[in-house]
ChimeraX commands (.cxc) that place a marker at each C-alpha (Angstrom):
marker #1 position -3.64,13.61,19.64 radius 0.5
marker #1 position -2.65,13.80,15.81 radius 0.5
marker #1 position -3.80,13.62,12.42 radius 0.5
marker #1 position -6.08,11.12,11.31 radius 0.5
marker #1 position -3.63,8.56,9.65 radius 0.5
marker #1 position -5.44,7.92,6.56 radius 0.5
marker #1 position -4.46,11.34,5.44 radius 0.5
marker #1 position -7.11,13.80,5.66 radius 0.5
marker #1 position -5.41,16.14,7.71 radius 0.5
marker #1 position -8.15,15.94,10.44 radius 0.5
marker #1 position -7.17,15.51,13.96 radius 0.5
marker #1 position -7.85,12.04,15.31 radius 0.5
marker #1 position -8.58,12.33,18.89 radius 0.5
marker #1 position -8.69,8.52,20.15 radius 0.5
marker #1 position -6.12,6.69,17.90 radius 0.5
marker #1 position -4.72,6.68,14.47 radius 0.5
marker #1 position -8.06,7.10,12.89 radius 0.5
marker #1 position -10.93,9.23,12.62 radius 0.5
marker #1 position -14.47,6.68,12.88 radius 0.5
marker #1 position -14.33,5.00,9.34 radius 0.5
marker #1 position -11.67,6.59,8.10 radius 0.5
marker #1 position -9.46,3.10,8.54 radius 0.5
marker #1 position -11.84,1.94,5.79 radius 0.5
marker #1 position -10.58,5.07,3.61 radius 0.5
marker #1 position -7.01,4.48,3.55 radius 0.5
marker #1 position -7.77,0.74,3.11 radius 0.5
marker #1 position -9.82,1.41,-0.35 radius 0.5
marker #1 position -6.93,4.51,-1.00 radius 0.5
marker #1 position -4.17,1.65,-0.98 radius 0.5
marker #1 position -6.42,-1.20,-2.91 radius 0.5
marker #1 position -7.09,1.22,-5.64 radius 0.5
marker #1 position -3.54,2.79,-6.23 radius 0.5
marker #1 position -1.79,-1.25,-6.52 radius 0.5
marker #1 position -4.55,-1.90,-8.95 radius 0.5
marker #1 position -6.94,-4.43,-6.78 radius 0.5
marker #1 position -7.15,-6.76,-3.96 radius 0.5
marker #1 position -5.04,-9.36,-5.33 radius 0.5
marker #1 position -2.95,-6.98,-6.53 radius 0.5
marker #1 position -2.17,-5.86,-2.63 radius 0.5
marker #1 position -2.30,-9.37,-1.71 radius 0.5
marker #1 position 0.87,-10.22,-4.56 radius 0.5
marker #1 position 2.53,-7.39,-2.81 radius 0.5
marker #1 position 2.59,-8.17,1.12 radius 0.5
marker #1 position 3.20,-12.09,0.13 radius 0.5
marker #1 position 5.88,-10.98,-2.05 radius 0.5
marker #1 position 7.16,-8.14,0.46 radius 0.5
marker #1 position 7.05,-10.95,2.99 radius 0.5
marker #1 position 9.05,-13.59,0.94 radius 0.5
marker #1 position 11.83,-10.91,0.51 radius 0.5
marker #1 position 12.19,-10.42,4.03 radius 0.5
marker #1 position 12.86,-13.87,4.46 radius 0.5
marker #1 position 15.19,-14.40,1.08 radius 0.5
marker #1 position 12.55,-16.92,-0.36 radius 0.5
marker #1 position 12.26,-14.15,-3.03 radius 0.5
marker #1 position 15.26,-12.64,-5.06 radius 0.5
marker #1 position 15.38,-8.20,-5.45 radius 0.5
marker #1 position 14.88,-9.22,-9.22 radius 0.5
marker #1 position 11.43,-10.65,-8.56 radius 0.5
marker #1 position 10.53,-8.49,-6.01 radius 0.5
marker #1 position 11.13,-5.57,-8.33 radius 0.5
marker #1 position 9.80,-6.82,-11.23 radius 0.5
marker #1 position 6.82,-7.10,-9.58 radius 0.5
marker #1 position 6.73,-3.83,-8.32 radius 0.5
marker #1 position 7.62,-2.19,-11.55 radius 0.5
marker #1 position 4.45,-4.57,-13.12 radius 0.5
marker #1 position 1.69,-2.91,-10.32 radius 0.5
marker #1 position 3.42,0.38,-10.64 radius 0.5
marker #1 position 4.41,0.90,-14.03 radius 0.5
marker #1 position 6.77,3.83,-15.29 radius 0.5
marker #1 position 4.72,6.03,-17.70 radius 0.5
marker #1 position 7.14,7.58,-19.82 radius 0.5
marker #1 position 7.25,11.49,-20.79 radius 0.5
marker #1 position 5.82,12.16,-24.11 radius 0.5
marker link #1:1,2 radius 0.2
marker link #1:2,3 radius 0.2
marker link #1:3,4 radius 0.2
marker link #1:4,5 radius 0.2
marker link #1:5,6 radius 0.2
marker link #1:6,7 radius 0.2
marker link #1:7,8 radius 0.2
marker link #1:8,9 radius 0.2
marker link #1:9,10 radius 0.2
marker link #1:10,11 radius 0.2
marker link #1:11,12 radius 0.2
marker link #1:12,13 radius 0.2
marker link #1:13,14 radius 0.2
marker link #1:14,15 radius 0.2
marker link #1:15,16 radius 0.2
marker link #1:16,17 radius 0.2
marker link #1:17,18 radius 0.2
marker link #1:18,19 radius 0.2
marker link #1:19,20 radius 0.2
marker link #1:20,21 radius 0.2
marker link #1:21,22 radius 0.2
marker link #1:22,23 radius 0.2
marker link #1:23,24 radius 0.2
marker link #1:24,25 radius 0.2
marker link #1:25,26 radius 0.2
marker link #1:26,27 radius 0.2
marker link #1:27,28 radius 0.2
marker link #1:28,29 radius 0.2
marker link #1:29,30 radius 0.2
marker link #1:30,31 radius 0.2
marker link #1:31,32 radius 0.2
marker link #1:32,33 radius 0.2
marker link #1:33,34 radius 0.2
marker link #1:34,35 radius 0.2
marker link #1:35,36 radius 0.2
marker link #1:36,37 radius 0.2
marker link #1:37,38 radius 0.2
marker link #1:38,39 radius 0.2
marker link #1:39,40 radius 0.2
marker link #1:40,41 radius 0.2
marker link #1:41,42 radius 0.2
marker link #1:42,43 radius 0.2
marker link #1:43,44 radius 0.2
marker link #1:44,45 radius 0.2
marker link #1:45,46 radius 0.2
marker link #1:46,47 radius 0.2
marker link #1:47,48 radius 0.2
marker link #1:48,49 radius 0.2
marker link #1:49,50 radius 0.2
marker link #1:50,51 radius 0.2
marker link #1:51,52 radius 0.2
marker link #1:52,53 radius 0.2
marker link #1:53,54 radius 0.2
marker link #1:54,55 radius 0.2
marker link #1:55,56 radius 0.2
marker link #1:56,57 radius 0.2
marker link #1:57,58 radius 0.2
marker link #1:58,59 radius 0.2
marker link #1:59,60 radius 0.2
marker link #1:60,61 radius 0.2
marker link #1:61,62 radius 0.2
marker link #1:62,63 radius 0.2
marker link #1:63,64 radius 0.2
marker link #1:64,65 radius 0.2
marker link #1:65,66 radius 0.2
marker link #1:66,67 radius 0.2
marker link #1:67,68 radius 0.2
marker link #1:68,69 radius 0.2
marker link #1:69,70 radius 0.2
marker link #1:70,71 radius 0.2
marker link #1:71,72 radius 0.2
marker link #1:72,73 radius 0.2
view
């Protein structure tokens, strides 16, 4: 038994996840890229890396485009 994986600390007793909490970490990770799409354009991209049918330079520009740097004021 451990912690439900979508990170609310509670313990999940039959798998990763407590009963709809799957659902949580799923609208967690869709909301924090920006979108669907947005988490779609970064697993294809992700996956065209792995396979060097993307270069680091694209891959990182478009992370640094879903997760822009906010500078210090």
């Amino acid at each position: 038994m451990g912690d439900c994986r979508c990170g609310c600390g509670e313990p999940a007793e039959n798998g990763d996840f407590i009963a709809g909490h799957s659902q949580k970490l799923t609208a967690s990770l869709v909301k924090q890229v920006g979108g669907l799409f947005a988490l779609q354009e970064l697993v294809q991209s992700a996956q065209k890396y792995s396979c060097e049918e993307k270069s680091q330079e694209e891959f990182l520009d478009l992370i640094r485009r879903i997760f822009p740097v906010k500078k210090l004021r």
